[in-house]
PANU-431869 format. One record per residue (C-alpha): x, y, z; residue in one letter. Coordinates in nm, 2 decimals, decimal comma, always signed. Layout:
% residues N
<site u="X" v="Y" w="Z" rest="A"/>
...
END
This chain:
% residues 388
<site u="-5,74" v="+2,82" w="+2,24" rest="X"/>
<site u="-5,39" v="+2,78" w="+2,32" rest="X"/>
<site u="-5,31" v="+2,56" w="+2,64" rest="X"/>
<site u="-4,95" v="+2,53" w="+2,74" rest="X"/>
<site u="-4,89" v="+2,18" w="+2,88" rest="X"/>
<site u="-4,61" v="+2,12" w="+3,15" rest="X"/>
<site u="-4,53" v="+1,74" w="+3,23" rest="X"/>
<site u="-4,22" v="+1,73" w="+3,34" rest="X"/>
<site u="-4,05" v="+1,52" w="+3,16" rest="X"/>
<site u="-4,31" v="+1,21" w="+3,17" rest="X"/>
<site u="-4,49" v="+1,31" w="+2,84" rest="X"/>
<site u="-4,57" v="+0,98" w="+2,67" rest="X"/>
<site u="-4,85" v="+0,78" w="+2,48" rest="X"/>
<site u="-5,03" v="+0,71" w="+2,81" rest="X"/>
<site u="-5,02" v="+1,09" w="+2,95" rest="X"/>
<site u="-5,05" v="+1,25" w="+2,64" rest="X"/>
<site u="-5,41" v="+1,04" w="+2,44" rest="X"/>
<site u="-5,71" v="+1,28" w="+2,58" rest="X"/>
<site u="-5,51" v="+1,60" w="+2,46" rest="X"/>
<site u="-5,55" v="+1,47" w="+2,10" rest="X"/>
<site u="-5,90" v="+1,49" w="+2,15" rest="X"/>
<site u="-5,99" v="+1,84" w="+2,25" rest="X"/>
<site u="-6,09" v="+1,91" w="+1,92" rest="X"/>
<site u="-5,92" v="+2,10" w="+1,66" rest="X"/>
<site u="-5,96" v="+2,48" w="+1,79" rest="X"/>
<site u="-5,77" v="+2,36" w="+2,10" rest="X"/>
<site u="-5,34" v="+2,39" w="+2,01" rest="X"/>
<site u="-5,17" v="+2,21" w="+2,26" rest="X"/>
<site u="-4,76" v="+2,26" w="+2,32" rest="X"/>
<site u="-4,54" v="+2,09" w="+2,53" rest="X"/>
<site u="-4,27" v="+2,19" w="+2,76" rest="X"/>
<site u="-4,03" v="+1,93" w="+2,78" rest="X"/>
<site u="-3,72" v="+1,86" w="+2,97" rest="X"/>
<site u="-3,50" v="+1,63" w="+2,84" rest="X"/>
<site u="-3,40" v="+1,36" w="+3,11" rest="X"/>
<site u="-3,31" v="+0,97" w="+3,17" rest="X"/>
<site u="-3,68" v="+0,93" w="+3,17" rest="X"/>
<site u="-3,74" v="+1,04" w="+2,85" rest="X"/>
<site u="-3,48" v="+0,78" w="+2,72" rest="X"/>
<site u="-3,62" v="+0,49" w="+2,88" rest="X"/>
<site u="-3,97" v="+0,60" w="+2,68" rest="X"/>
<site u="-3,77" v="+0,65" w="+2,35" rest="X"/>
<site u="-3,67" v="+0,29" w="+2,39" rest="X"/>
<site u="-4,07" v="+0,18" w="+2,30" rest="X"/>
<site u="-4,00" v="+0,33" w="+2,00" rest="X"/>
<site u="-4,34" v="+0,53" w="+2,02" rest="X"/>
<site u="-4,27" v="+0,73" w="+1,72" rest="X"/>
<site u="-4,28" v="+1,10" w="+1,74" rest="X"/>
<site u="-4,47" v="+1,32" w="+1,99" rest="X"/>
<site u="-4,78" v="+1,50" w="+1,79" rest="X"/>
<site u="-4,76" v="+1,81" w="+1,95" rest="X"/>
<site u="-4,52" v="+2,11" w="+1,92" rest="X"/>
<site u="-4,27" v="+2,04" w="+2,20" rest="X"/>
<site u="-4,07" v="+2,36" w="+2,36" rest="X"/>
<site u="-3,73" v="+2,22" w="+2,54" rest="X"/>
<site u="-3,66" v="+2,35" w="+2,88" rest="X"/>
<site u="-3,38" v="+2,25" w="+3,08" rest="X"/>
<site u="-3,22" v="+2,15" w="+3,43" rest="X"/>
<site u="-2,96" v="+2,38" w="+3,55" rest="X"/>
<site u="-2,72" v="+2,09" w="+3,49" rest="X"/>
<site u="-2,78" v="+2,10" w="+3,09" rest="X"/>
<site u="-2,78" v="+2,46" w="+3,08" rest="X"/>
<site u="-2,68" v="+2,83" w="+3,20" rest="X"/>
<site u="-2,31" v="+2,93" w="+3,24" rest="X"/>
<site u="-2,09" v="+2,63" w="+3,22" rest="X"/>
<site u="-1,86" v="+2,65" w="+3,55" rest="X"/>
<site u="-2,22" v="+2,65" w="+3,71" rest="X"/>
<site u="-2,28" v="+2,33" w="+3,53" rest="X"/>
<site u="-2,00" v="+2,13" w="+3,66" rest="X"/>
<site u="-2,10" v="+2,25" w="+4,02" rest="X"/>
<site u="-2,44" v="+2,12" w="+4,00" rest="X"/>
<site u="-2,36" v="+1,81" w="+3,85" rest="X"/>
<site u="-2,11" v="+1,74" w="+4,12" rest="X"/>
<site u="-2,32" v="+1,83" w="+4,38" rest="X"/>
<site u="-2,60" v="+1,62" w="+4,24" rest="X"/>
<site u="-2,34" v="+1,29" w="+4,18" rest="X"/>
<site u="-2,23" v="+1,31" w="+4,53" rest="X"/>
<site u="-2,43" v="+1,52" w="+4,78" rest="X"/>
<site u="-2,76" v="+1,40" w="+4,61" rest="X"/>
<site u="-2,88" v="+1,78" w="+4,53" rest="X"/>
<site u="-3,20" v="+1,74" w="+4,30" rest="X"/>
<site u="-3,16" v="+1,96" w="+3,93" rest="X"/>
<site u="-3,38" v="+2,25" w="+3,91" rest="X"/>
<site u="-3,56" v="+2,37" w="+3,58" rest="X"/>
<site u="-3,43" v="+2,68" w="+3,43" rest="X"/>
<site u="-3,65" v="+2,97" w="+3,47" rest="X"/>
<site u="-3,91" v="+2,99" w="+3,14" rest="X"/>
<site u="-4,18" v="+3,15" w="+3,25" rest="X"/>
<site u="-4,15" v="+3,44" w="+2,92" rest="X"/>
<site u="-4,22" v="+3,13" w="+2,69" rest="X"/>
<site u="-4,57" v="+3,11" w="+2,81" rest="X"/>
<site u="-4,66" v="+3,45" w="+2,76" rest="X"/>
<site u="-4,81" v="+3,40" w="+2,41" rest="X"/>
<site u="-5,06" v="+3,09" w="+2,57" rest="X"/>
<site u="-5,44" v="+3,16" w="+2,64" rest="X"/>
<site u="-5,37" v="+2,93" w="+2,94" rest="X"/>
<site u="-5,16" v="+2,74" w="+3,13" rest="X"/>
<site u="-5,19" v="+2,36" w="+3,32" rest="X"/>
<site u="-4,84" v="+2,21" w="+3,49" rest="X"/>
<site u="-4,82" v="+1,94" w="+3,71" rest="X"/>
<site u="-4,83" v="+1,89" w="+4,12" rest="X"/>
<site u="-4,79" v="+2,14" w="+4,36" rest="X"/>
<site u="-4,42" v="+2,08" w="+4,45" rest="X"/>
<site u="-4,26" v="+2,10" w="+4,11" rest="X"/>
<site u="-4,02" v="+2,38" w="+3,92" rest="X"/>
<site u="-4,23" v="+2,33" w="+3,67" rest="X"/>
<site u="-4,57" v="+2,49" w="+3,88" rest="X"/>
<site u="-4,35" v="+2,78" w="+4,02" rest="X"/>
<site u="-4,27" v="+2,89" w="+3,63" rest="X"/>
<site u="-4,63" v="+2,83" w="+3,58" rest="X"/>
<site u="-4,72" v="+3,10" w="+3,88" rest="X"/>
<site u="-4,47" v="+3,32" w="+3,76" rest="X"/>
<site u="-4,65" v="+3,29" w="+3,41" rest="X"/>
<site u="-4,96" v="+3,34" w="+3,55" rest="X"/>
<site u="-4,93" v="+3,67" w="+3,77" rest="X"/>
<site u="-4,71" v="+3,79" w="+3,50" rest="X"/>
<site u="-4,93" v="+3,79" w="+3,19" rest="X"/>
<site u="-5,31" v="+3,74" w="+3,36" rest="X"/>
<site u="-5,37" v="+3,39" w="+3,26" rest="X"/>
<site u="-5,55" v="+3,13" w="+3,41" rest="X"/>
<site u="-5,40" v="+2,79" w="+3,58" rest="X"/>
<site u="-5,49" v="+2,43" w="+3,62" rest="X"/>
<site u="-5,29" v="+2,23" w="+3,86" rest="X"/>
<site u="-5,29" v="+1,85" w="+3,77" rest="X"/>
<site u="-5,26" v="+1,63" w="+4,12" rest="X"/>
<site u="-5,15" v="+1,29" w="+4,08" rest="X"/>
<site u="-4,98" v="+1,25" w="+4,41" rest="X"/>
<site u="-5,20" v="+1,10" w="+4,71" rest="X"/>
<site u="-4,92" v="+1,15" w="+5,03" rest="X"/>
<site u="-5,08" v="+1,44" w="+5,25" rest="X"/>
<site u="-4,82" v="+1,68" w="+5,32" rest="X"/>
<site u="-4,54" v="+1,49" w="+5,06" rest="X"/>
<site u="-4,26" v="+1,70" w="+4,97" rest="X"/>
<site u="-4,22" v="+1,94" w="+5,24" rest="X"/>
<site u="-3,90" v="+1,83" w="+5,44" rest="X"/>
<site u="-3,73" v="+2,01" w="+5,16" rest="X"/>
<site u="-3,73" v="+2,41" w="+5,18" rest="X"/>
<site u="-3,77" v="+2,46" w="+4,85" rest="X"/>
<site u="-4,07" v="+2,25" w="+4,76" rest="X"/>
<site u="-4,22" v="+2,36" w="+5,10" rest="X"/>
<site u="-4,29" v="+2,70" w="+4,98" rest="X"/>
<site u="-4,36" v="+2,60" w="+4,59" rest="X"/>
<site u="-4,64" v="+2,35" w="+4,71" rest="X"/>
<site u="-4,76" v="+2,74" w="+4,92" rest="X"/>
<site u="-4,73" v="+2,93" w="+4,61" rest="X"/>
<site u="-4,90" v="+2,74" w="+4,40" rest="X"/>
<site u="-5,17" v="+2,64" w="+4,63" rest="X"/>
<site u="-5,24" v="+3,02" w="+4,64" rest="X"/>
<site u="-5,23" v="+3,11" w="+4,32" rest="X"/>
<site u="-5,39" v="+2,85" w="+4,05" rest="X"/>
<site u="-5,74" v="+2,82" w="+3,97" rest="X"/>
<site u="-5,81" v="+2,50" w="+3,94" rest="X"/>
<site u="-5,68" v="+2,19" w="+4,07" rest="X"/>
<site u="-5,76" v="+1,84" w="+3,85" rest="X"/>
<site u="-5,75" v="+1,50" w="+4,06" rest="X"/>
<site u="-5,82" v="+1,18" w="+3,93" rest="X"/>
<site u="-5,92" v="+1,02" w="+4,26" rest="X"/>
<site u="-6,10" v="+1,07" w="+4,58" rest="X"/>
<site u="-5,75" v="+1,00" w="+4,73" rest="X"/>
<site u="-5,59" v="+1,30" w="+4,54" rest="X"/>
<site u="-5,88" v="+1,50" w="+4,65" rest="X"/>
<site u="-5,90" v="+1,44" w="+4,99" rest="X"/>
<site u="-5,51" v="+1,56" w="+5,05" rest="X"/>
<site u="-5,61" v="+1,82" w="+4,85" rest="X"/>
<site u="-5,89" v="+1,90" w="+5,15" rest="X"/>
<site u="-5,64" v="+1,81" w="+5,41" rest="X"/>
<site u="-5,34" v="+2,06" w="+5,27" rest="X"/>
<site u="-5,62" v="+2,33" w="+5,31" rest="X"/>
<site u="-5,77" v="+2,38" w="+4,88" rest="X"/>
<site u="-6,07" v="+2,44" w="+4,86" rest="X"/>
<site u="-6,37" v="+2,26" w="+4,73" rest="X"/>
<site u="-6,50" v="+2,48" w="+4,43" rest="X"/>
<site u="-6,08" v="+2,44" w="+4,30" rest="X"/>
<site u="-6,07" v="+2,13" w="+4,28" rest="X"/>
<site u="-6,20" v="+1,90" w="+4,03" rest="X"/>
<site u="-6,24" v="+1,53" w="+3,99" rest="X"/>
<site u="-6,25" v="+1,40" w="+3,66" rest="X"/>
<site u="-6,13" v="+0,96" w="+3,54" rest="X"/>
<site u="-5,84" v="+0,97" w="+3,32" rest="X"/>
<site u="-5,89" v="+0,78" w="+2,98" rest="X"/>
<site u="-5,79" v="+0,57" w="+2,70" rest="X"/>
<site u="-5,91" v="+0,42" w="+2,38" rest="X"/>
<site u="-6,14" v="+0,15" w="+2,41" rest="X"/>
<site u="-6,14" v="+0,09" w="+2,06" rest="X"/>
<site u="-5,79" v="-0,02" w="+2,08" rest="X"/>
<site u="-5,77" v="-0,22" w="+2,46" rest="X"/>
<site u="-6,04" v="-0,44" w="+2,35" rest="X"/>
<site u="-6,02" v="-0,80" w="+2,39" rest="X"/>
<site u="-5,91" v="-1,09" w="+2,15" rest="X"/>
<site u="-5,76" v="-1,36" w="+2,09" rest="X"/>
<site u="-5,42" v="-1,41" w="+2,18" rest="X"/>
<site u="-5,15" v="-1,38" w="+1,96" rest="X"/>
<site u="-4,86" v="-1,57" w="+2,16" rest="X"/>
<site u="-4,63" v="-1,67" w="+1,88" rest="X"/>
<site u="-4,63" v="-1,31" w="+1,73" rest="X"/>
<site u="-4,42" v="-1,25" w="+2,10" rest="X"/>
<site u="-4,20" v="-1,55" w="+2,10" rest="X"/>
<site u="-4,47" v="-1,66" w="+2,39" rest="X"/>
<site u="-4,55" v="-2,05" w="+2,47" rest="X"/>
<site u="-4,90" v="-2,16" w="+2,40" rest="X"/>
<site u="-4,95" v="-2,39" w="+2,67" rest="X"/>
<site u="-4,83" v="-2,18" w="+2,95" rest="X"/>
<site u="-5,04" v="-1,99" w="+3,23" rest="X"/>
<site u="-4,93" v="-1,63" w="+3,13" rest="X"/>
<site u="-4,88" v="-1,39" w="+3,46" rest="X"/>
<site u="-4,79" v="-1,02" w="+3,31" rest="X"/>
<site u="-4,65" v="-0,79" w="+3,45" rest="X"/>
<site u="-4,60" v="-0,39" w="+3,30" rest="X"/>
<site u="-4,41" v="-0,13" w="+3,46" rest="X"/>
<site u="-4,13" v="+0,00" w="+3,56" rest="X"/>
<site u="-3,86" v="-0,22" w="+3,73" rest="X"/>
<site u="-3,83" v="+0,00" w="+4,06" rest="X"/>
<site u="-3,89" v="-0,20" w="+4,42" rest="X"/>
<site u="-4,20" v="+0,02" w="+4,45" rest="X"/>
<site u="-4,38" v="-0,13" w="+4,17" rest="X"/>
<site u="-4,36" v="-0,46" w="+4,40" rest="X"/>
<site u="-4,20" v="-0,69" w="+4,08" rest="X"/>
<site u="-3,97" v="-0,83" w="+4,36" rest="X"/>
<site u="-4,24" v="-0,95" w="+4,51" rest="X"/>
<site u="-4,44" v="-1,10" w="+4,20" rest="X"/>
<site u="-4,12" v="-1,29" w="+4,13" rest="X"/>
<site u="-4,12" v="-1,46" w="+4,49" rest="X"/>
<site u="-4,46" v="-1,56" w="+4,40" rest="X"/>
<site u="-4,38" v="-1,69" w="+4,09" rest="X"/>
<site u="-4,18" v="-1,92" w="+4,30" rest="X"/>
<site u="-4,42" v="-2,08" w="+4,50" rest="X"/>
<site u="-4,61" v="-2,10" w="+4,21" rest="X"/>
<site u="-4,37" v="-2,31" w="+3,99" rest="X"/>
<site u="-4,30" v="-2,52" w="+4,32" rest="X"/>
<site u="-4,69" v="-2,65" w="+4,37" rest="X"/>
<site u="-4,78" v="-2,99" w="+4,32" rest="X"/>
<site u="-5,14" v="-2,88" w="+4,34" rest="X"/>
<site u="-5,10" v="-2,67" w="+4,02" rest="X"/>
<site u="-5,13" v="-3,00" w="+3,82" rest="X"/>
<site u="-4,80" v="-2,99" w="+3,67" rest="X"/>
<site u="-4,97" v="-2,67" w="+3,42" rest="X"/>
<site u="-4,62" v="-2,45" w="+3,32" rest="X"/>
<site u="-4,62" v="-2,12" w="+3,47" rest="X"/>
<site u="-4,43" v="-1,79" w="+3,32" rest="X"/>
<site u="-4,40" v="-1,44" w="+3,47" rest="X"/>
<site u="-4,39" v="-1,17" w="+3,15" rest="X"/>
<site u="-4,24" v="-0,89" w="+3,20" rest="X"/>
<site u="-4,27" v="-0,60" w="+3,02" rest="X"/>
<site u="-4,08" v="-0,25" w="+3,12" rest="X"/>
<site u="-3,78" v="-0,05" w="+3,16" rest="X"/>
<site u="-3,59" v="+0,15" w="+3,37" rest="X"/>
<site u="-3,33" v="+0,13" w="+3,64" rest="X"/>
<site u="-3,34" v="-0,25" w="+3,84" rest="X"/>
<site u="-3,33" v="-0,45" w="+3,55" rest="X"/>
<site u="-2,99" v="-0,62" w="+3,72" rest="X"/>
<site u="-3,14" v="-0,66" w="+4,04" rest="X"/>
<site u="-3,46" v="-0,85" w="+3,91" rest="X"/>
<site u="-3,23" v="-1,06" w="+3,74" rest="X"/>
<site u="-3,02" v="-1,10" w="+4,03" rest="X"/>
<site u="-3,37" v="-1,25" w="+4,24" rest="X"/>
<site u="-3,46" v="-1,41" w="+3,97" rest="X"/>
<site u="-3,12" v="-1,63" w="+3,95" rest="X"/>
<site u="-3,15" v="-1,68" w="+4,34" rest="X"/>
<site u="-3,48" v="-1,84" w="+4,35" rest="X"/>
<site u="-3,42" v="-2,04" w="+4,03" rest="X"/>
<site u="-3,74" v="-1,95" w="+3,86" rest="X"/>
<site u="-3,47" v="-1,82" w="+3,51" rest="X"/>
<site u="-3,69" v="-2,08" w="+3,30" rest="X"/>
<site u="-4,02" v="-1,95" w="+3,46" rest="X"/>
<site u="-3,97" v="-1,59" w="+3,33" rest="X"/>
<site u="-3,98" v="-1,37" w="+2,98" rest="X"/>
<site u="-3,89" v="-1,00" w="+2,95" rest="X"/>
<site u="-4,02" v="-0,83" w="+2,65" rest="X"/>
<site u="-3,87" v="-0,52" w="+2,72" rest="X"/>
<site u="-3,98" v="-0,19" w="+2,65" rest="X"/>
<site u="-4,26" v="-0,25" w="+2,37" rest="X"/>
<site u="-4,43" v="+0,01" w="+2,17" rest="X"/>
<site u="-4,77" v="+0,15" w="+2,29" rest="X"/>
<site u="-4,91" v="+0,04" w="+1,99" rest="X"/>
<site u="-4,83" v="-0,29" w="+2,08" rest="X"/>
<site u="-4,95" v="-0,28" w="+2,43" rest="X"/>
<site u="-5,32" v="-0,41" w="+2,32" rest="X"/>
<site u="-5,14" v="-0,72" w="+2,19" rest="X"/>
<site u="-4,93" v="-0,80" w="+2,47" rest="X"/>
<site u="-5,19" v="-0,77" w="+2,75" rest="X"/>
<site u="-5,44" v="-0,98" w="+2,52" rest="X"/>
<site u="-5,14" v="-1,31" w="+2,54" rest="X"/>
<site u="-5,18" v="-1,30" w="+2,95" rest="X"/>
<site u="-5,40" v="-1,53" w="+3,16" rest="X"/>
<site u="-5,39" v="-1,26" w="+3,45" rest="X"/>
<site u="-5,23" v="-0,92" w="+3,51" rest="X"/>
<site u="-5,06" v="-0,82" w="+3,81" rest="X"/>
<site u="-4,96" v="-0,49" w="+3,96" rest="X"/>
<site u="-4,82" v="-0,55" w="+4,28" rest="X"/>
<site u="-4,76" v="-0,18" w="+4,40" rest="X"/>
<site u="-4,61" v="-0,13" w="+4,74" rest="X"/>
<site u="-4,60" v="+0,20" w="+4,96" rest="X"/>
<site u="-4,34" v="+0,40" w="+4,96" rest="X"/>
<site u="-4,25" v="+0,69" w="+5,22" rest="X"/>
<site u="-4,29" v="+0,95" w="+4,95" rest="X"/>
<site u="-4,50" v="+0,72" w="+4,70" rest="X"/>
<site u="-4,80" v="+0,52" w="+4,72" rest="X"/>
<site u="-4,99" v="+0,37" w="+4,36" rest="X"/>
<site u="-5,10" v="+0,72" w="+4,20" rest="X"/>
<site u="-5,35" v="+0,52" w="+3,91" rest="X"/>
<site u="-5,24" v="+0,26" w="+3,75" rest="X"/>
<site u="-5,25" v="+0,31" w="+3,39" rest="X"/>
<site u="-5,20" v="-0,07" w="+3,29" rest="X"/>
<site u="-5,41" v="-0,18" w="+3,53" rest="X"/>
<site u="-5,75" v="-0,01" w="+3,33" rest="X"/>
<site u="-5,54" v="-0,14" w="+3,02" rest="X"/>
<site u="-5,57" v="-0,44" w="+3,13" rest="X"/>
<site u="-5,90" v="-0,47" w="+3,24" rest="X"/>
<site u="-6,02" v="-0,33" w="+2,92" rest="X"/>
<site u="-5,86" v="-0,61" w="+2,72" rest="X"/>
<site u="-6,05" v="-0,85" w="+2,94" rest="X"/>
<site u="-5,76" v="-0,94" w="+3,16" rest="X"/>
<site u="-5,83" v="-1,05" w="+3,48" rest="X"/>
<site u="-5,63" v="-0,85" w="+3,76" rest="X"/>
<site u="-5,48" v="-0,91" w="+4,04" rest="X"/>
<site u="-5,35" v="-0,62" w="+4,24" rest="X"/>
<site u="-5,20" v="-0,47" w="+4,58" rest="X"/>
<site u="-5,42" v="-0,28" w="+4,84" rest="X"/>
<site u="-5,24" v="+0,04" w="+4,85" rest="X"/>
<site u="-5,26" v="+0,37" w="+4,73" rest="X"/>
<site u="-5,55" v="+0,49" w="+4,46" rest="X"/>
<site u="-5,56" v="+0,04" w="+4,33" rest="X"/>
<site u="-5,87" v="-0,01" w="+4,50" rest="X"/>
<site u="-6,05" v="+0,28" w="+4,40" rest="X"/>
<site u="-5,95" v="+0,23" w="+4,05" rest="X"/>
<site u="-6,02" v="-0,13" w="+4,05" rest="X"/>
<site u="-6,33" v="-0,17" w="+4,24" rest="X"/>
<site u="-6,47" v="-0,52" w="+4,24" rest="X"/>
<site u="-6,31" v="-0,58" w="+3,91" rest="X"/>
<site u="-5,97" v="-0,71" w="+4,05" rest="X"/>
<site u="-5,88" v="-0,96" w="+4,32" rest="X"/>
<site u="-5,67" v="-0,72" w="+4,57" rest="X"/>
<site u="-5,41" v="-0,84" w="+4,78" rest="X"/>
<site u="-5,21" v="-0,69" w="+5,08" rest="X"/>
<site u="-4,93" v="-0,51" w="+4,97" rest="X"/>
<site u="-4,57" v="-0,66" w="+5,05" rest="X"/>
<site u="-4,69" v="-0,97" w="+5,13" rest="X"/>
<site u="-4,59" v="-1,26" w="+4,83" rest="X"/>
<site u="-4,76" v="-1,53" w="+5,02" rest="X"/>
<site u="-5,10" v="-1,39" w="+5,00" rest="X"/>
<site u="-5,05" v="-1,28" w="+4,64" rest="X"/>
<site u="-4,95" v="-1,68" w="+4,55" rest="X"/>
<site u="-5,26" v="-1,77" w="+4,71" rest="X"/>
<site u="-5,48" v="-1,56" w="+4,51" rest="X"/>
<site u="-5,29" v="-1,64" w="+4,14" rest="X"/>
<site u="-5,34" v="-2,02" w="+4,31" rest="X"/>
<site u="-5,70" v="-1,99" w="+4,31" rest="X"/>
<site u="-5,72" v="-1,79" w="+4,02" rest="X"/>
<site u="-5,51" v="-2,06" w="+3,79" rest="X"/>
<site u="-5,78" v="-2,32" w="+3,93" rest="X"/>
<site u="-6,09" v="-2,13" w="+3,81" rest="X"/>
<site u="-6,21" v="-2,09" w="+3,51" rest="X"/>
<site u="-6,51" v="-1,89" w="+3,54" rest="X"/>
<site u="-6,36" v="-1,65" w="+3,85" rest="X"/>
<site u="-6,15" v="-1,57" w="+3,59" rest="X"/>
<site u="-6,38" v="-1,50" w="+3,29" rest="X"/>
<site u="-6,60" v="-1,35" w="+3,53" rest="X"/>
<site u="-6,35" v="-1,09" w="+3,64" rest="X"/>
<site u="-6,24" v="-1,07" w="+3,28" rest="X"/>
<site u="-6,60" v="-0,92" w="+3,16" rest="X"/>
<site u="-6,63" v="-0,75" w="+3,50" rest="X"/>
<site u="-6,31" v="-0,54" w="+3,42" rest="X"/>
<site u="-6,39" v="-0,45" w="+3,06" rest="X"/>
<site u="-6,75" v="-0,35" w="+3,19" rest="X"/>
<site u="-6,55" v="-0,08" w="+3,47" rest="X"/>
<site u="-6,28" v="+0,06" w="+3,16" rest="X"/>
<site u="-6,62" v="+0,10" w="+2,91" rest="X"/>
<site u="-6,81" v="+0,23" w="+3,20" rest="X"/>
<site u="-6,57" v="+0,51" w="+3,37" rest="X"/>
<site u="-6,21" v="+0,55" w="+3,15" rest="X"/>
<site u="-6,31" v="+0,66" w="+2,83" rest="X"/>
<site u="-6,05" v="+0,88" w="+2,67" rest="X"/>
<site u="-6,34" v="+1,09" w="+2,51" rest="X"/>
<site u="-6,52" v="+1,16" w="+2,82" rest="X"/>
<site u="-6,18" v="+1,31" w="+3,00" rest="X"/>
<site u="-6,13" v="+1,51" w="+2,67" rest="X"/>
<site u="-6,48" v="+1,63" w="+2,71" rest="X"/>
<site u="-6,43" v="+1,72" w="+3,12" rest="X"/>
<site u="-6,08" v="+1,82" w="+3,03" rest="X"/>
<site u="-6,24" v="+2,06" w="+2,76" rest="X"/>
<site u="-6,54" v="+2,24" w="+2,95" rest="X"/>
<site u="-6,31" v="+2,30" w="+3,22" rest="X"/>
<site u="-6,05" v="+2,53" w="+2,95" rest="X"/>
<site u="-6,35" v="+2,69" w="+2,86" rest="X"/>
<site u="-6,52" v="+2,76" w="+3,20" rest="X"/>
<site u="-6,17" v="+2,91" w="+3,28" rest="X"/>
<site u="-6,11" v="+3,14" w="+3,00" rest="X"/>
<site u="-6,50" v="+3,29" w="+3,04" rest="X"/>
END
């Protein structure tokens, strides 16, 4: 079987584990575009990708050169978005065929690929905004084509299935299946705080993620601040840990200086995957403080079942896809709001066993639902049933 695999250009560690086991008939290639994004994940220094990667392009990399300098303009000052190069021809020697949202160049290439040489399509759906997209012409009538045309469409939450329903799919395309990852590596142990440069002594709040006001780190910081300020704390050192990349790096830093919490705060960076296991294991709680967006809310949450896999207990916003993700294996605060998320890293700091037992509750959800074999497994019989 050969599956052509169109991410955009997010293909990393995280994306990329239950493709390496569908099992060795199964030959996966990827269709990548090179982009900013892609930097910011070279920075981990990951190491290679393992599969055989096919470079598309935006019409600002590519095509005739005067053309180029047009669309680069136009994106630098009249905010036009890139388009992908047409590639449909290099799928034509693929069995089958799954891209990425409704809305994306990507999916229209994949249609085109589709009607073109007879090949099934799967859809995956990460986005959980009904109706997201549409004010612009162009992604109007993709998100139309390509809800006509593919096959299947693969959710990994009610929420993604329900605007799914709402944007008129139907049932029998659309299936539900729990992203994964390898619970024999996000297991937990002992902490390894020196290895990191990390005090030993100090109560250890991490957070992992990009640096963008929608991942709500603006917020965590103004916690951290009432934190650091509590005589009731008992004098115990607290430190924000920051791991990530990205654009907003200055204007953390810039919060960060105004509410004089510099001391109170580590960034690590971008750090490897393979170092990921290590990192969350050094933190005392986990936060991912999402916040909704007009044209974003939390789509998963990778590092949140990371996290809870490595016994760390989590604390996270109520928005988006968090609570069904976390269940009752998080503490889950309203989003946007930094007083209520210092209350409930307060009570959390103060006791012990609410947080060992949400420590054994969260490794009990990741064993019991994210297993990266059991999405290779769903992700397999669903190839199959398509090319039958």
């Amino acid at each position: 079987m050969k599956l052509a695999l169109l991410k955009g250009n997010r293909f990393n560690p995280w994306h990329l584990q239950p493709y390496r086991h569908l099992g060795e008939d199964v030959h996966v290639a990827m269709f990548r575009a090179d982009s900013e994004i892609q930097q910011h994940f070279a920075q981990r220094d990951d190491g290679p990708l393992t599969f055989d990667t096919h470079p598309i392009h935006f019409d600002t990399q590519a095509g005739p050169p005067l053309q180029r300098i047009v669309n680069r303009f136009r994106e630098r000052v009249g905010g036009r978005e890139p388009r992908i190069l047409p590639f449909a021809d290099q799928l034509a020697d693929f069995d089958l065929v799954q891209s990425w949202e409704l809305f994306t160049d990507w999916s229209a290439e994949a249609v085109k690929a589709k009607k073109r040489y007879r090949m099934p399509l799967a859809v995956m759906v990460w986005d959980n905004v009904p109706f997201n997209m549409e004010r612009d012409p162009h992604r109007r009538a993709t998100k139309q084509q390509v809800a006509a045309a593919a096959d299947r469409f693969i959710v990994h939450t009610d929420r993604s299935r329900r605007i799914l329903d709402i944007e008129g799919i139907e049932e029998e395309r659309i299936i539900q299946l729990n992203p994964g990852i390898d619970l024999e590596r996000f297991v937990p142990g002992p902490p390894a705080r020196e290895a990191l440069g990390l005090p030993h002594d100090d109560f250890l709040i991490l957070f992992v993620g990009w640096l963008l006001p929608r991942k709500g780190i603006d917020f965590l910081i103004l916690a951290l601040r009432e934190l650091v300020r509590d005589k009731n704390l008992h004098g115990r050192p607290i430190r924000l840990v920051m791991v990530g990349s990205g654009p907003g790096r200055d204007r953390v830093d810039r919060l960060i200086e105004r509410l004089g919490v510099r001391d109170a705060c580590t960034f690590l960076g971008a750090m490897p995957y393979g170092r990921m296991p290590e990192v969350y294991r050094t933190a005392d709680a986990f936060v991912l403080p999402s916040i909704a967006m007009p044209e974003w809310q939390e789509q998963f949450g990778m590092a949140l079942i990371e996290a809870m896999a490595c016994g760390v207990p989590v604390v996270a916003s109520l928005t988006g896809a968090i609570p069904e993700i976390a269940g009752d294996a998080a503490i889950l605060t309203q989003a946007n709001d930094f007083p209520a998320l210092y209350e409930a890293l307060k009570a959390l700091i103060l006791d012990d066993k609410r947080r060992a037992d949400l420590a054994a509750a969260g490794r009990a959800r990741a064993e019991q639902r994210y297993s990266v074999a059991q999405c290779a497994q769903a992700l397999s019989t669903l190839y199959r049933e398509l090319l039958s």
